[in-house]
Each structure stands twice: as structure tokens, then as C-alpha cells.
Backbone bond lengths (Angstrom), bond angles and torsions (degrees), N, CA, C in turn:
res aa  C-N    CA-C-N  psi(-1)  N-CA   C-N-CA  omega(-1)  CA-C   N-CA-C  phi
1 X - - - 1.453 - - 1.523 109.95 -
2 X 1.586 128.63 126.38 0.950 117.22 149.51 1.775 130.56 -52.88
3 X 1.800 104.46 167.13 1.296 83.63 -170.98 1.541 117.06 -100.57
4 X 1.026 118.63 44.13 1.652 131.82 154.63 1.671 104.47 -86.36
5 X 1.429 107.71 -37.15 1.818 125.62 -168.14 1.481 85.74 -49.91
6 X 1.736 86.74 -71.18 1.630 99.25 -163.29 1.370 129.11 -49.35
7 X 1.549 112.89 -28.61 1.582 109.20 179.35 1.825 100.07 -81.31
8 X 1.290 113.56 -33.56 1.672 111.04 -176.42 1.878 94.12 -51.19
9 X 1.421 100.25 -58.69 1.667 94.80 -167.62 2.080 128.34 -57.19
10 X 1.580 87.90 -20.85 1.639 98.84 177.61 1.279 88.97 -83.10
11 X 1.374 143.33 -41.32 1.429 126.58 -149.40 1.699 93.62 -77.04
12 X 1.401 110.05 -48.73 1.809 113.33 -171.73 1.956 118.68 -48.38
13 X 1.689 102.05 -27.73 0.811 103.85 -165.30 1.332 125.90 -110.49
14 X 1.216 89.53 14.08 1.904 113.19 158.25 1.416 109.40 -80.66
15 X 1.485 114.45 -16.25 1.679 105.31 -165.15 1.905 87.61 -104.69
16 X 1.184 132.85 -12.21 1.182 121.05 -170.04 1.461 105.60 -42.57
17 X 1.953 113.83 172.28 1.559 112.02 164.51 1.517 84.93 -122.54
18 X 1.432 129.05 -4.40 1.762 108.17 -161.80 1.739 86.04 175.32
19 X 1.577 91.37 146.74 1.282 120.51 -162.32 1.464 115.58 -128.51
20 X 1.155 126.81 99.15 1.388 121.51 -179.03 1.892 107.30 -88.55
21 X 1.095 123.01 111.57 1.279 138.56 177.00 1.355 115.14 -99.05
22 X 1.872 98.11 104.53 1.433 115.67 -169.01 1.870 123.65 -83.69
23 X 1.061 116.72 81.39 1.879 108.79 178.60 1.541 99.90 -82.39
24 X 1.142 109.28 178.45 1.064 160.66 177.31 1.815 119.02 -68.06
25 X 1.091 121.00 58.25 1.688 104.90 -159.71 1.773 129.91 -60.25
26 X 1.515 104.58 12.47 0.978 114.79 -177.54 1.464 108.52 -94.44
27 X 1.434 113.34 -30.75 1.399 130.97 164.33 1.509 130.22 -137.46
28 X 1.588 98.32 55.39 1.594 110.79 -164.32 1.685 115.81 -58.16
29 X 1.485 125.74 -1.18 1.259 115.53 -174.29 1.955 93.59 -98.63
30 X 1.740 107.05 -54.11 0.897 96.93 -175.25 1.475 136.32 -78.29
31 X 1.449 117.43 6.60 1.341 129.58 163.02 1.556 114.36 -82.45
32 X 1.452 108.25 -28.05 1.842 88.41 157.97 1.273 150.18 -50.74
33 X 1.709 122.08 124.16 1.318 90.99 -171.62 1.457 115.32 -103.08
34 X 1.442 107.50 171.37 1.168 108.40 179.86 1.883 122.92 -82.92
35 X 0.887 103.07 -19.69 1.239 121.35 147.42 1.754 125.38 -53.46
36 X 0.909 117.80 -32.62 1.672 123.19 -161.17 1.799 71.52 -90.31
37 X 1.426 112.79 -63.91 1.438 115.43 -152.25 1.730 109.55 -42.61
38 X 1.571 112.47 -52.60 1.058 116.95 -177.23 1.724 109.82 -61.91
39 X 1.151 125.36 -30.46 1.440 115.74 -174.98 1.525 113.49 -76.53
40 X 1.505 111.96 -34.27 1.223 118.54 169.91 1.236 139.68 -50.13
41 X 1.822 113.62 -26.28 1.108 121.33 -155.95 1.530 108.21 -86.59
42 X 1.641 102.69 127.56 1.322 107.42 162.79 1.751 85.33 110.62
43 X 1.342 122.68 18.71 1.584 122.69 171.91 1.755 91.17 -135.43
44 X 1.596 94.14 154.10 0.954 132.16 159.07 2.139 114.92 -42.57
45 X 1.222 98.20 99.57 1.482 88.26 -171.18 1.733 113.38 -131.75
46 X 1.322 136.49 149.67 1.310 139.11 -178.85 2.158 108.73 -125.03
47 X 0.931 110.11 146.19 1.404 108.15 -175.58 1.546 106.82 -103.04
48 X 1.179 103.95 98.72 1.977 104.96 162.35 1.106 133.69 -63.64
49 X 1.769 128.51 76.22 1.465 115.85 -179.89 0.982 110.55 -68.49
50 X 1.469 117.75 96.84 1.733 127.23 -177.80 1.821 102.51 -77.48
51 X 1.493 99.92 167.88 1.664 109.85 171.90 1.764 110.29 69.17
52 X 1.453 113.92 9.46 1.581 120.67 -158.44 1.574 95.71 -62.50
53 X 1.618 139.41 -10.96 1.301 136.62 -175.62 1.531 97.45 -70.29
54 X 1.290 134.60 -31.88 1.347 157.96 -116.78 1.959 94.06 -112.35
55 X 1.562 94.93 -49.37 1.390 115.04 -165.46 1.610 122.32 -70.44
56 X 1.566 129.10 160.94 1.333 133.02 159.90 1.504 109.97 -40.45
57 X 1.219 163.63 75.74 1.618 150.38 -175.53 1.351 102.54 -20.66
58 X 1.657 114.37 -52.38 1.465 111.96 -157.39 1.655 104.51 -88.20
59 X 1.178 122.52 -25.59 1.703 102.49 159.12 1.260 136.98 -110.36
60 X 1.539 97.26 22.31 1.395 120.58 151.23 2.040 116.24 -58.94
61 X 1.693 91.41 -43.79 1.895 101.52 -164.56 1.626 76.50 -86.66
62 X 1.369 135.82 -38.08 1.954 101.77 169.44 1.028 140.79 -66.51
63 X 1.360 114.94 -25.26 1.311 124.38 159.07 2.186 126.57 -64.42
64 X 1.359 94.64 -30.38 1.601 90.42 163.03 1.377 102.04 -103.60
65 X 1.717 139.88 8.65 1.290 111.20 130.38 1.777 125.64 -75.32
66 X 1.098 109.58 -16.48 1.775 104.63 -175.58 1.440 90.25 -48.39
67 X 2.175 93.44 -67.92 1.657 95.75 -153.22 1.565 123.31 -50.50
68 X 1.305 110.79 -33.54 1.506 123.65 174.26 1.460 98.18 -51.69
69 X 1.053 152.00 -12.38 1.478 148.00 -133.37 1.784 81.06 -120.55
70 X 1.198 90.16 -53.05 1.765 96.82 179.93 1.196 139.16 -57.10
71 X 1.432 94.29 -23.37 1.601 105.30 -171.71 1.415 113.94 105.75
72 X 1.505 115.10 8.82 1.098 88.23 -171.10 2.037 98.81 -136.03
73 X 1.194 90.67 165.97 1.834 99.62 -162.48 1.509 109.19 -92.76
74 X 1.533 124.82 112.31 1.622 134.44 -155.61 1.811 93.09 -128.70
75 X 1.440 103.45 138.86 1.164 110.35 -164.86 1.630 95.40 -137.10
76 X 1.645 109.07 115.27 1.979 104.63 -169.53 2.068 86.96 -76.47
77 X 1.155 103.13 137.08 1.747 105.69 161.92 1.447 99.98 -138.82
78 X 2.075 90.21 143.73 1.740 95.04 151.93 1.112 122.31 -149.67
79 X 1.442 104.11 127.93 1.794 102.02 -171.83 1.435 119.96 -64.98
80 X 1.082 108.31 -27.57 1.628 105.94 140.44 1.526 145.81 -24.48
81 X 1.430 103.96 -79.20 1.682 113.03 167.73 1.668 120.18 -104.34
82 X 1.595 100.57 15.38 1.794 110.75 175.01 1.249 117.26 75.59
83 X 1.545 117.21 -15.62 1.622 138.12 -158.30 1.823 87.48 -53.40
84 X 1.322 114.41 138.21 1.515 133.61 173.76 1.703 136.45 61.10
85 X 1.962 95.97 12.78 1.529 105.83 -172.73 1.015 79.33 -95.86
86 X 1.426 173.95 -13.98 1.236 145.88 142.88 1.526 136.33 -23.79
87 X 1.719 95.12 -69.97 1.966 97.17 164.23 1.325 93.76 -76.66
88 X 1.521 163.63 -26.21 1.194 115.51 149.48 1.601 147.78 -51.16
89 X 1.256 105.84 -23.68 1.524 118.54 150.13 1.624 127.15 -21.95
90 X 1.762 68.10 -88.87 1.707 93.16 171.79 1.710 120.20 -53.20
91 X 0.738 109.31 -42.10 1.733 114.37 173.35 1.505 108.08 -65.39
92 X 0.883 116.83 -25.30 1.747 109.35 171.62 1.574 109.58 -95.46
93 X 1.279 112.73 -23.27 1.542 117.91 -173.32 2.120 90.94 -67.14
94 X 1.181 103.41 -47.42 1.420 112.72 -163.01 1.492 113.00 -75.85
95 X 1.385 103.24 -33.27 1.815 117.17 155.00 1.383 119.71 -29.52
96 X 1.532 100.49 -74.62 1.538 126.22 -166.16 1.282 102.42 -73.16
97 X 1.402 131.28 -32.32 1.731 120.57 172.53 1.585 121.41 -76.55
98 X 1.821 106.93 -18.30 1.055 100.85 -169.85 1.624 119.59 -96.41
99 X 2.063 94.18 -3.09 1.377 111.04 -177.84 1.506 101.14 -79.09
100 X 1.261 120.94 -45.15 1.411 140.70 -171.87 1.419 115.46 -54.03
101 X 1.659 115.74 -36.95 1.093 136.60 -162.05 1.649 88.64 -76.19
102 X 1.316 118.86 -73.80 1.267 135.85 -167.61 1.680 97.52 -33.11
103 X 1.768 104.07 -80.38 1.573 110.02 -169.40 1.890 93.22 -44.34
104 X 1.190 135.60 -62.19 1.640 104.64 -163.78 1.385 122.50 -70.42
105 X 1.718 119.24 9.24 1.048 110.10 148.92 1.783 122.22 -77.03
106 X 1.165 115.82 -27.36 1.728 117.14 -177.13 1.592 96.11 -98.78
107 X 1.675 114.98 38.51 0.983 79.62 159.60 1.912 122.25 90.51
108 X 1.200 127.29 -41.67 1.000 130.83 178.44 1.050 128.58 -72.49
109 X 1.389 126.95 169.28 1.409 124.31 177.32 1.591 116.12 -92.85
110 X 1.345 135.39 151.11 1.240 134.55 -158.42 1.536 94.23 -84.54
111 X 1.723 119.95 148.43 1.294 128.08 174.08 1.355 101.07 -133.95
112 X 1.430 120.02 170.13 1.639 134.36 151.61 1.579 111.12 -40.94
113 X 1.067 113.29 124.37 1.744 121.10 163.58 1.517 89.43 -77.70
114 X 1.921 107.69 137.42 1.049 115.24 -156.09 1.718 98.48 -123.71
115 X 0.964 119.65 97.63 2.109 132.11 -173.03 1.681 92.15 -95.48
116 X 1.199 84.75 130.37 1.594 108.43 168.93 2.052 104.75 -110.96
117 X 1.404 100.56 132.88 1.399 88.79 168.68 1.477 114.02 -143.32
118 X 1.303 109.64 137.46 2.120 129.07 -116.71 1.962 81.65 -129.10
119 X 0.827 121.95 179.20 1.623 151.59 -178.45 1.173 129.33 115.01
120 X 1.596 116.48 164.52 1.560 114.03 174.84 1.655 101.96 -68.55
121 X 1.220 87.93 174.54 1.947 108.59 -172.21 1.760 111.35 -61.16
122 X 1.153 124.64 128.70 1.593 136.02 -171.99 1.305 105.67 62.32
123 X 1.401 136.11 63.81 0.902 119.04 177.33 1.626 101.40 -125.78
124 X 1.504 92.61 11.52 2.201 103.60 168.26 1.575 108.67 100.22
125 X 1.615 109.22 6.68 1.703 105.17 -163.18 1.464 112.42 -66.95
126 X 1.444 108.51 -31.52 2.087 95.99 159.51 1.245 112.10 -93.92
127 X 1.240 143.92 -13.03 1.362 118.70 155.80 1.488 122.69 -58.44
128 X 1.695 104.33 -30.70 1.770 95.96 163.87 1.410 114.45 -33.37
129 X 1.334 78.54 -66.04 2.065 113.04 -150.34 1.803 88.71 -47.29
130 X 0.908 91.58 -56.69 2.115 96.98 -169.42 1.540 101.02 -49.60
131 X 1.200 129.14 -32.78 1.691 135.74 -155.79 1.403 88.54 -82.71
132 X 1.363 109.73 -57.22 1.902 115.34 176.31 1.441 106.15 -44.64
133 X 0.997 117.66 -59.26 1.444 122.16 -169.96 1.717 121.85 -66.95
134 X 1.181 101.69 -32.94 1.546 116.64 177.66 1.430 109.64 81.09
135 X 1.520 112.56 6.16 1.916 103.50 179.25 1.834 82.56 -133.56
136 X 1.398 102.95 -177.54 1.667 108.97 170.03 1.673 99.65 -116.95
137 X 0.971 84.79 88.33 1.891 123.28 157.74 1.202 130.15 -47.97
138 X 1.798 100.91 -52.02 1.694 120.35 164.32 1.314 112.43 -128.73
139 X 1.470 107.54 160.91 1.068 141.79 168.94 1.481 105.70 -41.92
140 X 1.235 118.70 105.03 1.435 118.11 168.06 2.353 126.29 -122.11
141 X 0.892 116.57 150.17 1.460 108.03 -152.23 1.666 102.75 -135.42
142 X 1.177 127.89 166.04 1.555 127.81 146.96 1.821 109.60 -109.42
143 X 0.980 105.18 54.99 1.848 119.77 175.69 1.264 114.69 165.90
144 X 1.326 103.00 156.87 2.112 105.77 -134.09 1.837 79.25 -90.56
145 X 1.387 85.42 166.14 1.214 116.30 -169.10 1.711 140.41 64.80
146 X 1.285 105.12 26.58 1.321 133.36 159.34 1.153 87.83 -22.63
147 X 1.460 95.36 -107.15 2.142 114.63 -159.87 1.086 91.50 -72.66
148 X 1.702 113.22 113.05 1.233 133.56 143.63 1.754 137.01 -57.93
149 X 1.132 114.67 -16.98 1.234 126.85 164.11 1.627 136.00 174.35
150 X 1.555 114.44 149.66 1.104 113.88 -160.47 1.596 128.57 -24.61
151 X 1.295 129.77 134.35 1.455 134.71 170.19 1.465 109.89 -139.07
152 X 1.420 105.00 154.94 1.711 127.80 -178.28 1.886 91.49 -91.84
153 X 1.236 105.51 135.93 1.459 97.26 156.07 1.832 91.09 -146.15
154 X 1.632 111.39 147.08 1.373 117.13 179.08 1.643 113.35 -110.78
155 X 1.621 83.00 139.65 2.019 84.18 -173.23 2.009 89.75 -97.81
156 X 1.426 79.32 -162.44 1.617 94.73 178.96 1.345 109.96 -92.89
157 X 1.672 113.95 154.29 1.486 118.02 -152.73 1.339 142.50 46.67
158 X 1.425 101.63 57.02 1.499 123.50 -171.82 1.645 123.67 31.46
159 X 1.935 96.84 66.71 1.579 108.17 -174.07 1.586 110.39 -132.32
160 X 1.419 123.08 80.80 1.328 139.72 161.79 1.434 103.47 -48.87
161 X 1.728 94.74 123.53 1.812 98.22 167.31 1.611 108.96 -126.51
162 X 1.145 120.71 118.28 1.372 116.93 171.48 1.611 105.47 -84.89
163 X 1.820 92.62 133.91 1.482 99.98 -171.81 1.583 92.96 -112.76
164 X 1.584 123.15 177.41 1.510 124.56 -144.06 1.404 109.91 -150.07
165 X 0.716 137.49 125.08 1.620 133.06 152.67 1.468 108.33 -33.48
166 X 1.396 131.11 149.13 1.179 152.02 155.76 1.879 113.99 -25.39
167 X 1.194 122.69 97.71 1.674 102.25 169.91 1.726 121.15 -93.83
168 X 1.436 110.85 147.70 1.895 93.52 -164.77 1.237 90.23 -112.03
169 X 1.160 102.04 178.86 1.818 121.12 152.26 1.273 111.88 -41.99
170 X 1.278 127.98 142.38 1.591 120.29 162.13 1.467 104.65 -73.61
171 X 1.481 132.37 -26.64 1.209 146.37 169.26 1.218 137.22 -165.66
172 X 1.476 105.58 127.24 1.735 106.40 -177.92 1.562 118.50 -109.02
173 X 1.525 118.45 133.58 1.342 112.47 -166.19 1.303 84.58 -127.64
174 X 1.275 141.51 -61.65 1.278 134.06 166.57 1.458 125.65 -18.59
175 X 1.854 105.96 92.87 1.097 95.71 153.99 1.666 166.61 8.70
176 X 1.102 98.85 -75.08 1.630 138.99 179.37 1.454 110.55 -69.25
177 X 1.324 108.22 -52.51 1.133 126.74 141.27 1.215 147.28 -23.39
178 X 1.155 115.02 -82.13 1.662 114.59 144.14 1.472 127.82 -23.36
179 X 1.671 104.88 -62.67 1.367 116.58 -173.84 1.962 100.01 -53.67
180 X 1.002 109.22 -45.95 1.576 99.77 -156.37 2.010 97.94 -77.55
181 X 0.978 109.26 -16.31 1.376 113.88 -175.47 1.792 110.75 -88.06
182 X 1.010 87.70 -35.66 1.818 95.95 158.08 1.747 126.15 -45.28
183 X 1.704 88.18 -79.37 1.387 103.17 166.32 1.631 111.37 -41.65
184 X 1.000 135.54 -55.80 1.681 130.00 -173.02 1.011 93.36 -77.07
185 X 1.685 143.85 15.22 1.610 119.65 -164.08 1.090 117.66 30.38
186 X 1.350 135.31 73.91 1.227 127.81 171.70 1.735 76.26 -112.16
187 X 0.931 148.79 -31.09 1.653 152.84 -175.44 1.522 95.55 -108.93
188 X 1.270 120.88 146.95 1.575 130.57 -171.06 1.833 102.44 -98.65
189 X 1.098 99.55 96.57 1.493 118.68 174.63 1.799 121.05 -15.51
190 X 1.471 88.96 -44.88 1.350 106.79 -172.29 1.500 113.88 -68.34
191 X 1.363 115.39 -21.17 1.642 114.77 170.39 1.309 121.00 -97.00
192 X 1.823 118.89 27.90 0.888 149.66 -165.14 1.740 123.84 -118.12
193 X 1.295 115.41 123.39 1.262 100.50 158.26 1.380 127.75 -80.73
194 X 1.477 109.80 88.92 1.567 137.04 -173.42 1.870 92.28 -48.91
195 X 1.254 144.75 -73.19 1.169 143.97 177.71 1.095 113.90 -1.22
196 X 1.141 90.90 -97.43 1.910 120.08 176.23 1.849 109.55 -44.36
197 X 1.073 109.80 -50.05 1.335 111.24 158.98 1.557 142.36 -44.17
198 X 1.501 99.63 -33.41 1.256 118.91 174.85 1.816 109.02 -85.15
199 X 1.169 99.62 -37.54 0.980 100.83 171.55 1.883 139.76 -78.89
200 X 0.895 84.14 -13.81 1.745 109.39 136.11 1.149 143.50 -66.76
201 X 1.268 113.50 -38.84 1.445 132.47 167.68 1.307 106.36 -83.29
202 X 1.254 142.02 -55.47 1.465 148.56 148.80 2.008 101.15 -19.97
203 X 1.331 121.85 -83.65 1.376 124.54 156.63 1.754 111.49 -12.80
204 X 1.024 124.72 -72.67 1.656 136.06 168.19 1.073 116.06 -66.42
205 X 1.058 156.88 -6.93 1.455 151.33 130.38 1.663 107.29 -59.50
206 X 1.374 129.21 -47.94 1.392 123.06 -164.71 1.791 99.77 -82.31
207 X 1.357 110.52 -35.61 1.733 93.14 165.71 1.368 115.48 -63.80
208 X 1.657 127.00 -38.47 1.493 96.16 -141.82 1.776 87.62 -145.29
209 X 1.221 138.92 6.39 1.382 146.85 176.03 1.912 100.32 -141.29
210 X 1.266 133.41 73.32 1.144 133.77 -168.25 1.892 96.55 -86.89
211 X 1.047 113.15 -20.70 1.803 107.93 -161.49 1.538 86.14 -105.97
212 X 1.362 116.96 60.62 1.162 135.17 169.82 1.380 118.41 -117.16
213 X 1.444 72.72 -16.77 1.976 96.12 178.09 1.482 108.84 -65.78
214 X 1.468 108.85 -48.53 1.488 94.43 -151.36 1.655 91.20 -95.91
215 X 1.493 127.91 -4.14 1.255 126.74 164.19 1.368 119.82 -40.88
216 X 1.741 106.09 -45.79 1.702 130.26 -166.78 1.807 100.48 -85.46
217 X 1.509 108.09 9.77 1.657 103.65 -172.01 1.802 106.18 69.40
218 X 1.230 125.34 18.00 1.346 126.35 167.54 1.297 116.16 -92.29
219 X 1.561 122.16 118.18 1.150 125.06 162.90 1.568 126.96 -44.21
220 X 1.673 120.58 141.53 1.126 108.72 -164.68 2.048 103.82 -76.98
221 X 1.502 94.40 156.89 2.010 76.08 -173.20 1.399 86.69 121.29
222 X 1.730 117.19 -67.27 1.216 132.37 -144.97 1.536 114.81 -56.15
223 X 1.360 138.65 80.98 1.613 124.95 173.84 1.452 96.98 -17.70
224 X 1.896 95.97 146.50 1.358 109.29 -173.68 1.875 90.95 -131.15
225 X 1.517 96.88 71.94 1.501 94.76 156.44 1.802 115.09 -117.77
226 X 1.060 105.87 -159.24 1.745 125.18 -164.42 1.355 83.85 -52.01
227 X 1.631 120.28 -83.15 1.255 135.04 -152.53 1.607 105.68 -64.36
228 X 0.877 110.11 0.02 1.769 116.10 -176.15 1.246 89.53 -79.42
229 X 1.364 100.89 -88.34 1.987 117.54 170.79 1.228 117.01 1.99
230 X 1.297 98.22 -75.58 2.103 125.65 -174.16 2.020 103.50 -65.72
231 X 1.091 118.04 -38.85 1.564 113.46 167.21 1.711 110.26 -68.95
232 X 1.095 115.43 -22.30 1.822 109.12 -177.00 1.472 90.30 -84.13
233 X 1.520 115.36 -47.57 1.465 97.81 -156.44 1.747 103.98 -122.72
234 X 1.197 101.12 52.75 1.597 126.01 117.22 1.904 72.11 77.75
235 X 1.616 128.37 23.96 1.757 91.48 176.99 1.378 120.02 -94.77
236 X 0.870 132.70 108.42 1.031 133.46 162.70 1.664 143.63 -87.43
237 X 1.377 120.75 113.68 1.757 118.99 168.99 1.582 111.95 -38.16
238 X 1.734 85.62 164.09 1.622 110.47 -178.24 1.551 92.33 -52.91
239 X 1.572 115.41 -58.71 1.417 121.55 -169.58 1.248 133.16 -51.84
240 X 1.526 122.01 -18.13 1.652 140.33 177.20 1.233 92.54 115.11
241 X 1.351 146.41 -45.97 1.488 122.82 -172.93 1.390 129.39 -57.39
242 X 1.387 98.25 -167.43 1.418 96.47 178.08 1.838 113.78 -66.28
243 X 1.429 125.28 -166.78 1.230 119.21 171.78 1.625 101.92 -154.59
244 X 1.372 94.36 82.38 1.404 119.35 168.34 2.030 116.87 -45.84
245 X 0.764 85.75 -74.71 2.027 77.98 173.01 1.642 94.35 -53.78
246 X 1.395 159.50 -48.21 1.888 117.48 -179.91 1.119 96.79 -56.12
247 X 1.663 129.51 -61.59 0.860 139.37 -156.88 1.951 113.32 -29.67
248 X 1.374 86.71 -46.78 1.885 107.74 -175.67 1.430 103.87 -54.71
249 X 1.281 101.00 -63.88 1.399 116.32 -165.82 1.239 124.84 -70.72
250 X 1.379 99.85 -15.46 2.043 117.83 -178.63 1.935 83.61 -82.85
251 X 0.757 122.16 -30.71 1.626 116.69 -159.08 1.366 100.64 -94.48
252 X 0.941 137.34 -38.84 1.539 144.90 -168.01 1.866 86.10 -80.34
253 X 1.124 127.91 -75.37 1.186 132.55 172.87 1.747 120.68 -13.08
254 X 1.289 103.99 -73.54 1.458 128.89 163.35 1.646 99.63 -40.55
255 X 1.085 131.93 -105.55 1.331 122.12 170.59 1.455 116.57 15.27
256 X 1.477 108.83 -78.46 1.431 125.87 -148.33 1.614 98.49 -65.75
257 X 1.674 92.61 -38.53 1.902 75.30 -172.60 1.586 108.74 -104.14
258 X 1.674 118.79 35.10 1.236 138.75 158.03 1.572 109.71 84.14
259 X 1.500 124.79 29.51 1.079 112.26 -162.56 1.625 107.85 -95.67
260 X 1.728 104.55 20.57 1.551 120.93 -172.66 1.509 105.10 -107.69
261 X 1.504 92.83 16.66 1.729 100.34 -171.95 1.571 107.44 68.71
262 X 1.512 130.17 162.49 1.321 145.06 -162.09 1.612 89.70 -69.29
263 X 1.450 103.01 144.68 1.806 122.50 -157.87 1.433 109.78 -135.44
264 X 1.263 133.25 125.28 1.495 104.96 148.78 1.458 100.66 -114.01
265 X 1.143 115.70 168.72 1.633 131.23 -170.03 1.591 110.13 -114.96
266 X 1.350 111.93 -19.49 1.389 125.72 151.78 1.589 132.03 -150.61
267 X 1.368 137.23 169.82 0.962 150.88 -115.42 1.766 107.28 -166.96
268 X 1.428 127.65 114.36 1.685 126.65 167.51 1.491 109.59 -23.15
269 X 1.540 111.45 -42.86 1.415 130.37 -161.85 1.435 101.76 -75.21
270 X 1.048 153.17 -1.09 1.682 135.93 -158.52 1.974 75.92 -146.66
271 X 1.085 117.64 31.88 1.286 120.42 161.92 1.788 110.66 -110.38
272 X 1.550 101.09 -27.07 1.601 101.53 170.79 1.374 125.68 -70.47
């Protein structure tokens, strides 16, 4: 954001009443940012496990038991299979009557309940917004930095949502980290050593998603490394070998748009 962006977006978001905070449900701890957290605090806020079609089912329901554990209110959505824009509906329907209610008790005149919705980069926050809306309203992308800067868009029954540019880490050193933020593109692959990366992800599929194998056309049995990959699907270098970077990138790819079957990339448990 430039910094005209940035003061428009601090000024908007003093007037919010409620904040829908969009992760990643494939890696809902580590797609939070720390940034969103600090701006949030002391507002009204709900957690969007966006992409949940994408996700493990079963540590999807641990992960909105962790957060429930916390105190705090996690909602699985996918603009995909529609799964949870309903009680998001309703939760804004009940917002806006209960804001309304209040001001005509003091007296006031009724306004828009005003939702801000906050996350790091690709993590679906205008494909939400568009699903709410039922048209494409905003700018939406599969690589960060789509929406370049703050906008008002209005739903039905006087409900203004300011949508946001992407917020990141100020810094990631964590490993693990990286890797899972890659895979969702929430980080642009390409400034990446995709290899080594894949091969990590390759590593995490053979511990804990093994019938990933026969997703990739790999026989079960079959080692699930680089050159495995690149021998099924025929890639080959100028030189006759295999060709490890498609190979990377065909696999990281596959993943992202779930063709490794539903994934999570983390777990409550690898939080101990």
C-alpha cells in the first residue's frame, strides 16, 4: 500500500463494528498474521477458515475446536462448495439489527454495520467478499497482491464491508513456515527454491497423506520423490534426465488446487 492507502485504511478501520479475519484452513495458525492480530485487538472479531473444501475435514473440526478453546469464534468456508456463508449471513443479519437496535435506543439514526475483512495475501479475502455479495465486486487473484488497496463494498441490509490488501509477516525465518505459505501462495513461489521445497512437501505427504500417491498416478509401494513424479509424468530435460524443477512445480501446483486430495499442512498437535 502506498502511504495515502495506508492512512485511508487506518482511518476506515477505526469506524469498523466487526472484523472477519480470513486464514488459510489448510494452515490456519500459520497464515495468521501478526499484524492483523495487533490491529484487531480490542474489536469485535470472527475467524474465516477459508478454502475448508481444500482441507483435512477431520483437522479442520480440531482446529475450530482449538480456537473455540480460546475464546474465539472460527467459521470453516468455501467458495467453492458454499459450506458456512450461511451462518455468515446470519451473523451479519444479527450484527446490523443489533447495531441498529442500540443507536434507536440513544436516540440515533440507523447506519450500515461496518465489517472490515483483514488477512495475509491469497488467503481468498475477495473471493469471500464476492461469495457474500453474489456478483464479483472485487478484484480477486491466485497470487498475493491482487487488491491493492482499501475499498467499501455494500451488501444487503445496510452492511458495508471494507475489503484490504494482503497483510504479511514483517518476517519469516521459520522454515516450516515458509514451506506451508508457499504452497497456498500466500509467498510467490517464484522467489523460492521450489526444489527443495517440494521436496519437503513430498517428505509430508509420505509421513502423513500417503494415498497421495496414487492421486499423482503413483503406484502404492511407489517412493514418492522428485524423480518418481518426473518418471510417471514423462518430464524430461534437454539432457535425457529427469527434470526435477517441472517436476517441483507440477507437484506444488497439484496440491494447491487439491488434486492431492483434501490436505492440511498443519495440525493443533505440532503446536506442542
Amino acid at each position: 500500500m502506498s502511504i495515502m492507502e495506508k492512512s485511508d485504511f487506518f482511518k476506515n478501520l477505526k469506524v469498523v463494528d466487526l472484523i472477519f479475519e480470513v486464514v488459510d484452513a489448510r494452515c490456519p495458525y500459520t497464515s495468521r498474521s501478526t499484524q492483523v492480530q495487533t490491529l484487531i485487538r480490542g474489536k469485535e472479531s470472527i475467524l474465516i477458515l477459508n478454502k475448508v473444501d481444500l482441507a483435512d475435514p477431520l483437522v479442520t473440526r480440531k482446529w475450530v475446536e482449538f480456537f473455540t478453546a480460546r475464546g474465539e469464534e472460527a467459521l470453516p468456508v468455501s467458495t467453492f462448495s458454499r459450506e458456512g456463508y450461511g451462518a455468515v449471513k446470519k451473523i451479519l443479519s444479527l450484527k446490523a439489527a443489533d447495531l441498529n437496535k442500540v443507536l434507536k435506543e440513544k436516540g440515533r439514526r440507523n447506519r450500515d454495520l461496518r465489517v472490515a475483512v483483514l488477512g495475509i495475501p491469497n488467503t481468498g479475502k475477495s473471493s469471500f467478499l464476492n461469495s457474500l455479495l453474489g456478483k464479483r465486486a472485487v478484484k480477486s487473484g491466485d497470487r498475493p497482491g491482487v487488491t491493492r488497496g482499501p475499498q467499501w463494498v455494500h451488501l444487503r441490509g445496510r452492511i458495508s464491508v471494507l475489503d484490504t490488501p494482503g497483510l504479511m509477516f514483517p518476517q519469516l525465518e521459520d522454515e516450516d513456515a515458509v514451506f506451508r505459505l508457499v504452497f497456498t501462495r500466500a509467498i510467490d513461489p517464484d522467489q523460492q527454491d521450489i526444489i527443495h521445497l517440494s521436496e519437503k512437501l513430498l517428505q509430508f505427504l509420505n509421513e502423513r497423506y500417503p494415498s497421495a500417491l496414487t492421486n499423482l498416478g503413483l503406484s502404492k509401494g511407489q517412493p514418492l520423490t522428485l524423480e518418481s513424479v518426473a518418471k510417471v509424468k514423462n518430464f524430461l530435460s534437454s539432457q535425457g534426465g529427469y527434470d526435477l524443477q517441472r517436476a517441483a512445480v507440477f507437484i506444488f501446483a497439484a496440491g494447491r488446487k487439491g488434486k492431492l486430495g483434501p490436505i492440511s499442512l498443519e495440525t493443533p498437535d505440532d503446536l506442542q
